[in-house]
N, CA, C and O atoms as a GROMACS GRO file, in nm:
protein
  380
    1UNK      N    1   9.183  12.465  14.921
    1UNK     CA    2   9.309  12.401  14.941
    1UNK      C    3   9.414  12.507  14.966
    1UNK      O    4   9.445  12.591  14.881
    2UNK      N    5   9.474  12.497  15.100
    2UNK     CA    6   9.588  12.627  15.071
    2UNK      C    7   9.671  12.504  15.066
    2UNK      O    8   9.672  12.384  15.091
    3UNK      N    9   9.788  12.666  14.990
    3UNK     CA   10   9.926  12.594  14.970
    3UNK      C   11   9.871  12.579  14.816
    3UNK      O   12   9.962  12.514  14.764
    4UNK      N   13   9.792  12.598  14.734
    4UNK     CA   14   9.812  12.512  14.607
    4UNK      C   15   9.800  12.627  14.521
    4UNK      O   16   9.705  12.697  14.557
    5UNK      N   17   9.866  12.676  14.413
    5UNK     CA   18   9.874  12.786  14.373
    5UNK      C   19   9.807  12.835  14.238
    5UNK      O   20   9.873  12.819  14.135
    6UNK      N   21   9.682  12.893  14.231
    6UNK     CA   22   9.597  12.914  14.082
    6UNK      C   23   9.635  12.843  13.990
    6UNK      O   24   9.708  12.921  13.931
    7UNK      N   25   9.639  12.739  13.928
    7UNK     CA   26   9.688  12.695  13.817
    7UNK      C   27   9.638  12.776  13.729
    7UNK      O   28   9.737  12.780  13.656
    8UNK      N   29   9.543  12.861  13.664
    8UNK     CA   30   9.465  12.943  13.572
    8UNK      C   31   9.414  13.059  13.615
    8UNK      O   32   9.293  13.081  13.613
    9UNK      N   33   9.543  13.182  13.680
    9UNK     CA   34   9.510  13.295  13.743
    9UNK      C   35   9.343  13.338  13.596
    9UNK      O   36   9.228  13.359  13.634
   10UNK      N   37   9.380  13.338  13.465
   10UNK     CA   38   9.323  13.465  13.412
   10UNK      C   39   9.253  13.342  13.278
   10UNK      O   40   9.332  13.257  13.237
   11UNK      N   41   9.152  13.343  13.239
   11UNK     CA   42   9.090  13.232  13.172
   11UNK      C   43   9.026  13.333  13.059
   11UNK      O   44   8.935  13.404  13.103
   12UNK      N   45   9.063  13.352  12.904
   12UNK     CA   46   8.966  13.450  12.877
   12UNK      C   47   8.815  13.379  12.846
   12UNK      O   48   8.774  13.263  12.833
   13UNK      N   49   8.755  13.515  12.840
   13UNK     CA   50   8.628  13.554  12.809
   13UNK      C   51   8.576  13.428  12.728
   13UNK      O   52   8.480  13.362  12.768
   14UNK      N   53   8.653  13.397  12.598
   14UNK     CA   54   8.554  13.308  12.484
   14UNK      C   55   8.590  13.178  12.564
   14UNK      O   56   8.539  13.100  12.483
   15UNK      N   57   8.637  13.102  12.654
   15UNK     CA   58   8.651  12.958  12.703
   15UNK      C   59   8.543  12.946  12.807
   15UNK      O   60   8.532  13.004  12.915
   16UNK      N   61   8.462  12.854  12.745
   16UNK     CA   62   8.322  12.823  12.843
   16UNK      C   63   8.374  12.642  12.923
   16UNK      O   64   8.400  12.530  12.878
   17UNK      N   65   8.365  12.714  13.073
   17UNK     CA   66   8.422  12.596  13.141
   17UNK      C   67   8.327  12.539  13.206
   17UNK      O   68   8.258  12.612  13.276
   18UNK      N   69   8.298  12.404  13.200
   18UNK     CA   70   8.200  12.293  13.232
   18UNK      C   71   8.161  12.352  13.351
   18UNK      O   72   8.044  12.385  13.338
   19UNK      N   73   8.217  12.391  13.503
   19UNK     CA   74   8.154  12.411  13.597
   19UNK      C   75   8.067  12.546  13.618
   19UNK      O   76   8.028  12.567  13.733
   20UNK      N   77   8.024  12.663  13.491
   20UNK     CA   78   7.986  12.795  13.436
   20UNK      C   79   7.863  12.753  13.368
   20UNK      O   80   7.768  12.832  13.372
   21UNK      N   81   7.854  12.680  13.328
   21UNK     CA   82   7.743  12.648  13.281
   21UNK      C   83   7.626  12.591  13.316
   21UNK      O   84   7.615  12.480  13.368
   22UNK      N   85   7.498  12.697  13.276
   22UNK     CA   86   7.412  12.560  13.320
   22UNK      C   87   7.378  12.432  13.273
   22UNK      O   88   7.454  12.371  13.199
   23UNK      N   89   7.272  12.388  13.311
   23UNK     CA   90   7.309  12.241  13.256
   23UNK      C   91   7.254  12.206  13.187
   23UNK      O   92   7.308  12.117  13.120
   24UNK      N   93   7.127  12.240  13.152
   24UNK     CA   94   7.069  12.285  12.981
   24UNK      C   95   7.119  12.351  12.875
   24UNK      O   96   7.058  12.376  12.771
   25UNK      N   97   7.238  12.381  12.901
   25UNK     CA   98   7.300  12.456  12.763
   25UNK      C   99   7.331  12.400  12.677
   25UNK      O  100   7.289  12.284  12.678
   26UNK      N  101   7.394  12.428  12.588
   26UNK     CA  102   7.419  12.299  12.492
   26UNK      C  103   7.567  12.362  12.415
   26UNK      O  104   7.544  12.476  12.375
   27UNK      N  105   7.670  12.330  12.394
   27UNK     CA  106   7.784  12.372  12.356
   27UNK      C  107   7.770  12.425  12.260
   27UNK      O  108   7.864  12.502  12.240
   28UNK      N  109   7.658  12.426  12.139
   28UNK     CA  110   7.586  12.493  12.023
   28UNK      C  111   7.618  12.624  12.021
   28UNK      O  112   7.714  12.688  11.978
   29UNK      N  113   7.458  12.666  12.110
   29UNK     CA  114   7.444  12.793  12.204
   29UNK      C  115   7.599  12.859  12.209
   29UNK      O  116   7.638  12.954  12.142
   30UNK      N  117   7.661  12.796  12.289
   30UNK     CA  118   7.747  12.890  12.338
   30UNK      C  119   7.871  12.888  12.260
   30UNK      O  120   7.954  12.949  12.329
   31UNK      N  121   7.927  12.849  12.148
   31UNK     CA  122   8.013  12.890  12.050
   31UNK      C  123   7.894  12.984  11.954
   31UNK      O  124   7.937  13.081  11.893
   32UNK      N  125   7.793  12.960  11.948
   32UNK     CA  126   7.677  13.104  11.869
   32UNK      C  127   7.752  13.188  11.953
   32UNK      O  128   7.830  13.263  11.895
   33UNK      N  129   7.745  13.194  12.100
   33UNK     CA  130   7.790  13.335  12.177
   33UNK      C  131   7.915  13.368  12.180
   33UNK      O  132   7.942  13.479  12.225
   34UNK      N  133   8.028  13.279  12.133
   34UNK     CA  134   8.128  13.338  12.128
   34UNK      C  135   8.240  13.253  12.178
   34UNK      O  136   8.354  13.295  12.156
   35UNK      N  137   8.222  13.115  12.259
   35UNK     CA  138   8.311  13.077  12.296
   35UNK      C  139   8.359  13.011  12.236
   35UNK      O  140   8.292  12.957  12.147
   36UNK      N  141   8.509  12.977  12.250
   36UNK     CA  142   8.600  12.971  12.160
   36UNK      C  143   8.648  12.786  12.181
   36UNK      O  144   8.633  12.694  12.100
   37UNK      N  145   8.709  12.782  12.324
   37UNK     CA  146   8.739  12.650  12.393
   37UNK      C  147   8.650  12.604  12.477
   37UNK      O  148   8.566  12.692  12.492
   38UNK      N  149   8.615  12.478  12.563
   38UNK     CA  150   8.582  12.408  12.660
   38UNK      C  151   8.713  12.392  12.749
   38UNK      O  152   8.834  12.404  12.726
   39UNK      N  153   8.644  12.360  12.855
   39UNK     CA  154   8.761  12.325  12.943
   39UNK      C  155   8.676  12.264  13.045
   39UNK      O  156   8.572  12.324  13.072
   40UNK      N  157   8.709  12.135  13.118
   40UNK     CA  158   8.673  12.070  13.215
   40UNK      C  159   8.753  11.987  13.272
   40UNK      O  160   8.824  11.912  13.206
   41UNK      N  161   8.751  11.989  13.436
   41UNK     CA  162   8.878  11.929  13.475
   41UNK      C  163   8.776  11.769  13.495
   41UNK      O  164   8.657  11.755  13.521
   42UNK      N  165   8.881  11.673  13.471
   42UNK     CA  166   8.784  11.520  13.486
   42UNK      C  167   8.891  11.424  13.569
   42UNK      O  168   9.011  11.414  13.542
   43UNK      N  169   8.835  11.370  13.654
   43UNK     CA  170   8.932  11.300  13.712
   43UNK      C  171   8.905  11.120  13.610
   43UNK      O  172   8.803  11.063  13.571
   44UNK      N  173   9.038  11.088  13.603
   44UNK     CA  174   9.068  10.967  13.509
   44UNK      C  175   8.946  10.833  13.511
   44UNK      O  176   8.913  10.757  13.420
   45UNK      N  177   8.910  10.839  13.622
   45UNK     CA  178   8.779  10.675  13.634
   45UNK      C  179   8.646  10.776  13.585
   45UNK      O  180   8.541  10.713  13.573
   46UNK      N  181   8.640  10.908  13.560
   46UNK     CA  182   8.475  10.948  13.478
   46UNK      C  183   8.486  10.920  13.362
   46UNK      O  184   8.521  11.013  13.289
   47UNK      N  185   8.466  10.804  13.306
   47UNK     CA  186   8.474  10.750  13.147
   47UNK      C  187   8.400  10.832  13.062
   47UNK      O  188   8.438  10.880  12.954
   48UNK      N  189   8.258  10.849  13.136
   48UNK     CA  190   8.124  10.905  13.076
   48UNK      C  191   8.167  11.046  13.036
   48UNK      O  192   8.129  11.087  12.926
   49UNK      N  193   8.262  11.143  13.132
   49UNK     CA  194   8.226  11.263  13.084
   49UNK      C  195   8.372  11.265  12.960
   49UNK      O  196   8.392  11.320  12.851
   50UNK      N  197   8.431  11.193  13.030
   50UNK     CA  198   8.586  11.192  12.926
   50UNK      C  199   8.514  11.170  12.758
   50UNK      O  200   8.551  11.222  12.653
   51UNK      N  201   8.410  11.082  12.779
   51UNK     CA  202   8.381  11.056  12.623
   51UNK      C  203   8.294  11.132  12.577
   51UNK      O  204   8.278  11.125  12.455
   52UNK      N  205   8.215  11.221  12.647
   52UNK     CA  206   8.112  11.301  12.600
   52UNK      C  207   8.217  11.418  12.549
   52UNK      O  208   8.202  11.463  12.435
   53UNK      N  209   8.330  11.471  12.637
   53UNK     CA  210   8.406  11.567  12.572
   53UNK      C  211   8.517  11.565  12.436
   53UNK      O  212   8.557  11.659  12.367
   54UNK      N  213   8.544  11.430  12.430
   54UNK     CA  214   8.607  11.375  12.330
   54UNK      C  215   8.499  11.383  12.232
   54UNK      O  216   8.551  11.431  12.132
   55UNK      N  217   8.322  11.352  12.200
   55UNK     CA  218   8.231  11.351  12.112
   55UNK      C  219   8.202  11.508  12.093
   55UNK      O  220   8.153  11.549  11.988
   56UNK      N  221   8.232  11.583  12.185
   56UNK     CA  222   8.231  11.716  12.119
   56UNK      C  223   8.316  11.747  12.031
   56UNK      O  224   8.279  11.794  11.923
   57UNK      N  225   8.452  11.726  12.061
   57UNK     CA  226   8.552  11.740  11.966
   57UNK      C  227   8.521  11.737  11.805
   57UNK      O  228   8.518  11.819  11.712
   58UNK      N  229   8.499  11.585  11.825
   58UNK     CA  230   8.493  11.532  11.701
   58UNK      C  231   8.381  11.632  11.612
   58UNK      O  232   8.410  11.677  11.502
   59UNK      N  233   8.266  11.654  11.670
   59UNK     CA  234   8.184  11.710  11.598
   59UNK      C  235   8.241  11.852  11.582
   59UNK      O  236   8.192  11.924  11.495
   60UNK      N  237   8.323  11.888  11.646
   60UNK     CA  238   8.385  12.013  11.583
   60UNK      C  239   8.521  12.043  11.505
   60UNK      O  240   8.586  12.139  11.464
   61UNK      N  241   8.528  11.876  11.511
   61UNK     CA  242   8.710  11.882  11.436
   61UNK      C  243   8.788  11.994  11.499
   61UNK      O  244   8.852  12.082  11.441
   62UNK      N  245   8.770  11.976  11.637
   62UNK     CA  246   8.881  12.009  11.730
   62UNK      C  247   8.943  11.961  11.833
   62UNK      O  248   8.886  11.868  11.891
   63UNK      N  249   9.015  11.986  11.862
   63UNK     CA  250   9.158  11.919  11.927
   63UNK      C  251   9.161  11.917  12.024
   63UNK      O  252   9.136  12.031  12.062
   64UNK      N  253   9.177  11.853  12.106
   64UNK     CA  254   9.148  11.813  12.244
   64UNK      C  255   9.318  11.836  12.293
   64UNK      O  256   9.408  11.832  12.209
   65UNK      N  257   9.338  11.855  12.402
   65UNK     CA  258   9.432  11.939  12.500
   65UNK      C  259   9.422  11.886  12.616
   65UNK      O  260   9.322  11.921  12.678
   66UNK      N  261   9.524  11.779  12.693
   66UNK     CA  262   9.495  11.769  12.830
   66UNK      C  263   9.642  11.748  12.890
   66UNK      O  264   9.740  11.690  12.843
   67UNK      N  265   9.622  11.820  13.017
   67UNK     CA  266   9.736  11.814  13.096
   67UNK      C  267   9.733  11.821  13.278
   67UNK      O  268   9.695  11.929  13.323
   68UNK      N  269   9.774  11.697  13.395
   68UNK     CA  270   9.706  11.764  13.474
   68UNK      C  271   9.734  11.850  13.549
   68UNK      O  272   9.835  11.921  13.548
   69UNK      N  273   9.637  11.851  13.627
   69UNK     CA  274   9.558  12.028  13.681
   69UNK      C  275   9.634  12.054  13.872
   69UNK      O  276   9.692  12.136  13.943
   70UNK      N  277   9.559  11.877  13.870
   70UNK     CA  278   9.548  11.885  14.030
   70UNK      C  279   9.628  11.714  14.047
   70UNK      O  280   9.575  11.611  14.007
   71UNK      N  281   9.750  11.720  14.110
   71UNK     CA  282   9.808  11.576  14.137
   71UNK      C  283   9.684  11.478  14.210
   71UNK      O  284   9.578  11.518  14.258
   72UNK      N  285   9.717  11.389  14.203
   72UNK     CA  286   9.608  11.261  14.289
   72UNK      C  287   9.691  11.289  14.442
   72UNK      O  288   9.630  11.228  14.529
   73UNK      N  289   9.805  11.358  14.496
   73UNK     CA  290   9.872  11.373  14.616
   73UNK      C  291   9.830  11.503  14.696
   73UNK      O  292   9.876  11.540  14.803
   74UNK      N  293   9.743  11.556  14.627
   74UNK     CA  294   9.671  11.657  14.648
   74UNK      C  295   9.581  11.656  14.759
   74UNK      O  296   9.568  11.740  14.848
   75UNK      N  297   9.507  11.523  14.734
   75UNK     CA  298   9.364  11.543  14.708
   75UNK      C  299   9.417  11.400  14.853
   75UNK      O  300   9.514  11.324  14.844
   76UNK      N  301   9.318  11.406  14.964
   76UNK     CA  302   9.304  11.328  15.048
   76UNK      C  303   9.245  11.154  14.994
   76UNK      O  304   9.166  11.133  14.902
   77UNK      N  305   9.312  11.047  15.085
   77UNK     CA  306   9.258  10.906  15.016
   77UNK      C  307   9.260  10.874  14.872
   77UNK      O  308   9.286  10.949  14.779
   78UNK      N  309   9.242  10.807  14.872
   78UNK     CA  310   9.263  10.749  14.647
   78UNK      C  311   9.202  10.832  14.623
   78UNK      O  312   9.093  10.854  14.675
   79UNK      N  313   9.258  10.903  14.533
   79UNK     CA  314   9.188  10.990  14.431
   79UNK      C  315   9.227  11.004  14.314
   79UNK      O  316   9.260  11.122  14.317
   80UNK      N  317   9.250  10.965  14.196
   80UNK     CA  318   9.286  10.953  14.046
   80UNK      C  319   9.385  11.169  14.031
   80UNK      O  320   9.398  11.228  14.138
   81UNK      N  321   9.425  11.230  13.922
   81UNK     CA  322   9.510  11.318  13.883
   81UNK      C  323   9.342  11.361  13.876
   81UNK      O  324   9.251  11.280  13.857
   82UNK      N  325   9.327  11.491  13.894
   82UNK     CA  326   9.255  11.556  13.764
   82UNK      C  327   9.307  11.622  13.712
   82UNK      O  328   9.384  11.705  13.760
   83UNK      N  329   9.271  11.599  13.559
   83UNK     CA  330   9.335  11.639  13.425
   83UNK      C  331   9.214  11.740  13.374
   83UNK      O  332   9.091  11.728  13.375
   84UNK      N  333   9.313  11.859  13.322
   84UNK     CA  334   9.247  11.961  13.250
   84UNK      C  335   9.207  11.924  13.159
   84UNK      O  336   9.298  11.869  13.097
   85UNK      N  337   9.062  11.920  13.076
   85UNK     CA  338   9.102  11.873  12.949
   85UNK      C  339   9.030  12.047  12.872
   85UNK      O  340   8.944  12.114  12.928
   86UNK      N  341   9.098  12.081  12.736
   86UNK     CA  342   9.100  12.191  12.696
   86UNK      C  343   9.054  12.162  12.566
   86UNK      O  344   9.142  12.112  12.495
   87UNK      N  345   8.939  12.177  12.511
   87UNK     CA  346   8.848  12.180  12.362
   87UNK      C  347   8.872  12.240  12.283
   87UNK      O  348   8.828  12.354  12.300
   88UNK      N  349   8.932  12.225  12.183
   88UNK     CA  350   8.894  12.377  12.086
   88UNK      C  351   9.040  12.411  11.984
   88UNK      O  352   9.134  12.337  12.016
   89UNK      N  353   9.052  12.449  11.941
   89UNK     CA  354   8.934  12.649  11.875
   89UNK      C  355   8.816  12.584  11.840
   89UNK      O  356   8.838  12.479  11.779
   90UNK      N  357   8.718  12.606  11.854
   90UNK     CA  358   8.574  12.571  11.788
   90UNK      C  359   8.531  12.697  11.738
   90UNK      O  360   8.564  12.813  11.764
   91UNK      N  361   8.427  12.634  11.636
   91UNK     CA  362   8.380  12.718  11.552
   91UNK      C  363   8.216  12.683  11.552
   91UNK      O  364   8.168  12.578  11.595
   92UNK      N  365   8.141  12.794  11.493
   92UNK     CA  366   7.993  12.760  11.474
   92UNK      C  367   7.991  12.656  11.362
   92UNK      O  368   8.066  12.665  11.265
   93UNK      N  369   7.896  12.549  11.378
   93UNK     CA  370   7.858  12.489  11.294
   93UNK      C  371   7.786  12.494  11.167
   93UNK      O  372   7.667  12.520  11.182
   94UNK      N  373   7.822  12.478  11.052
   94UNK     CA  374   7.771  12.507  10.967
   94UNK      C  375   7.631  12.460  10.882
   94UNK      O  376   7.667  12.415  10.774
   95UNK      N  377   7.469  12.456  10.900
   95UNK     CA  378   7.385  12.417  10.926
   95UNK      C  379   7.414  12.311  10.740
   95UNK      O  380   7.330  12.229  10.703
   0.00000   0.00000   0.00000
């Protein structure tokens, strides 16, 4: 898209973002390695992933963060906002 300007020049290191991952990972794994937040941009009609990231939360009693990313005026024909949504601080789970 030109014309649209980095919304997230510099992302650190511990935030593991949904499109970085493979797809066998498991959010477990990767707060073991260090990451700190999630972040995935979701456009408003994906119910499924909106609630799978909200069920992470919960299991980590952390706080969910969303603001959007990319206007719906953006984006050619109907297209819903996508909204950042931002996970975290997470922590390892305690077995």
């Amino acid at each position: 898209m030109q014309g649209v300007p980095k919304a997230r020049p510099h992302v650190p290191i511990e935030t593991l973002r949904r499109s970085k991952c493979p797809r066998n990972s498991s959010p477990s794994r990767a707060v073991e390695q260090g990451a700190r937040f999630i972040e995935a941009t979701v456009s408003a009609d994906n119910k499924a992933i909106i609630m799978v990231l909200k069920k992470v939360a919960k299991r980590y009693s952390a706080d969910v963060h969303t603001q959007i990313l990319f206007p719906s005026d953006l984006f050619p024909g109907e297209h819903h906002d996508e909204v950042l949504y931002r996970t975290g601080p997470l922590a390892p789970l305690t077995p």
